[in-house]
TIDRENKE-810102 format. One line per field, with one value per residue (C-alpha): residue number from 1; x, y, z. Coordinates in Angstrom, 3 decimals, padded with zeros to 6 digits. Layout:
N
num (NUM; ...)
px (X; ...)
py (Y; ...)
pz (Z; ...)
END
This chain:
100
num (1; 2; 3; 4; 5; 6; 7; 8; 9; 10; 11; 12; 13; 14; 15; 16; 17; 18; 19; 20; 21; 22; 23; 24; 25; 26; 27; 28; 29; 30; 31; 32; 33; 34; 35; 36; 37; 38; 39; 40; 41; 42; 43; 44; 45; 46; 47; 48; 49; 50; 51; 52; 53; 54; 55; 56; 57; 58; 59; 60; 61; 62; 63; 64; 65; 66; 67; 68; 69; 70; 71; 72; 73; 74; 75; 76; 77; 78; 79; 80; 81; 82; 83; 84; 85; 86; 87; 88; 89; 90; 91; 92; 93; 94; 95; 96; 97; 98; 99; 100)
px (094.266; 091.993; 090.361; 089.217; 091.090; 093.691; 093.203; 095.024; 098.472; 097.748; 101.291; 099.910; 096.349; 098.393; 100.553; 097.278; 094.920; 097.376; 100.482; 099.565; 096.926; 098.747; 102.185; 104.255; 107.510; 108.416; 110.928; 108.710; 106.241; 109.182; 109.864; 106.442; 106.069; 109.043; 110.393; 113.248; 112.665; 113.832; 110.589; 108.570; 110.136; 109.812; 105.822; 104.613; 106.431; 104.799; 108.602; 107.082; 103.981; 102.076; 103.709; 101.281; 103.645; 103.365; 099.465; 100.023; 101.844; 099.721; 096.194; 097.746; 099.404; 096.054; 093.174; 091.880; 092.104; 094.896; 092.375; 091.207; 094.991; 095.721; 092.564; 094.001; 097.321; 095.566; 092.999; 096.161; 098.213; 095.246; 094.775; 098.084; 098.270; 095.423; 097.096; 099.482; 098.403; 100.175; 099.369; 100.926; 098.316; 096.985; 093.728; 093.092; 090.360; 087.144; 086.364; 083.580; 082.700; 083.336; 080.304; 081.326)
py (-119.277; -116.596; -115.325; -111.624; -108.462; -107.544; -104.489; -101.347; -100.646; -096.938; -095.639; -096.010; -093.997; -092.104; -091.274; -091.274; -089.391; -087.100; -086.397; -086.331; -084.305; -081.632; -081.696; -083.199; -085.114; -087.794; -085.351; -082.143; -084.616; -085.630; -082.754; -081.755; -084.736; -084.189; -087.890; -088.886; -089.254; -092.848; -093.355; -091.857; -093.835; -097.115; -096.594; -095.171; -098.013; -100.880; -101.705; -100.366; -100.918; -097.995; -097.331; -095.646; -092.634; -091.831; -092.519; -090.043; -087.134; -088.008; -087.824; -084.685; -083.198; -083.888; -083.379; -087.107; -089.271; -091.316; -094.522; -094.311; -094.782; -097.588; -099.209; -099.279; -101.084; -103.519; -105.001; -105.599; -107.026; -109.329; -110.015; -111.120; -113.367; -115.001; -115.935; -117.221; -119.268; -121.151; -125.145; -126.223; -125.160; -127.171; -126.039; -125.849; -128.335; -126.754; -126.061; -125.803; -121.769; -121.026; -119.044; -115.605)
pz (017.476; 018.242; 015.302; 016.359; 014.972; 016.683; 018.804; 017.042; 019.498; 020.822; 019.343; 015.888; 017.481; 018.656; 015.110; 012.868; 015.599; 017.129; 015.577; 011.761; 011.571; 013.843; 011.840; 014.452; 013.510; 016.158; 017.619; 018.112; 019.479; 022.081; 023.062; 023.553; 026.223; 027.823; 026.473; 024.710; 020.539; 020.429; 023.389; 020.916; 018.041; 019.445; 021.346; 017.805; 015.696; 017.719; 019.373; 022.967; 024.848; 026.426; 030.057; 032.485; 032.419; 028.758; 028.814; 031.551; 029.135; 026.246; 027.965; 029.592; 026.057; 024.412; 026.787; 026.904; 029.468; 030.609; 031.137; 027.373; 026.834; 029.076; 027.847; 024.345; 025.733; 028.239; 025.305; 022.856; 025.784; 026.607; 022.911; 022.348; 025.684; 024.275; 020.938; 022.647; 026.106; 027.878; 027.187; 030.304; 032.853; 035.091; 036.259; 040.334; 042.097; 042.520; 046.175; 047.760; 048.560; 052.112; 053.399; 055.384)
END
């Protein structure tokens, strides 16, 4: 088991960072990215990874950038492949490098 922290899912940044400070309840928040509330509901409770299309609206809504967003998402995604790899890999022969 890997034993680093586990990277913070961007829907709770995104409910600490974003939405509480401003006031927002999940559905003005919705409505202000043009999503559905339960979307909302689901990315900010952990139930939902990030999609490219809602780091889109966020980075957009907010003025940050869409890759800070996706880079959030791709290190927990990673993380939680890690803790939990496959054991059933069988790792390719080395060959030798073909020179160009």
């Amino acid at each position: 088991m890997n034993m680093t922290r586990k990277p913070t899912h961007p829907g709770i940044v995104f409910l600490e960072d974003v939405m509480k400070p401003l006031n927002l309840t999940v559905t003005d928040a919705a409505h202000m990215l043009g999503v559905s509330r339960k979307a909302l509901s689901e990315f900010v409770n952990e139930k939902a990874s990030l999609s490219p299309e809602m780091a889109l609206r966020i980075s957009k809504a907010t003025n940050t950038s869409v890759e800070s967003w996706m880079n959030m998402q791709q290190k927990l995604t990673i993380w939680n492949a890690r803790n939990h790899e496959p054991d059933n890999v069988i790792p390719f022969p080395l060959s030798p490098v073909k020179e160009g």
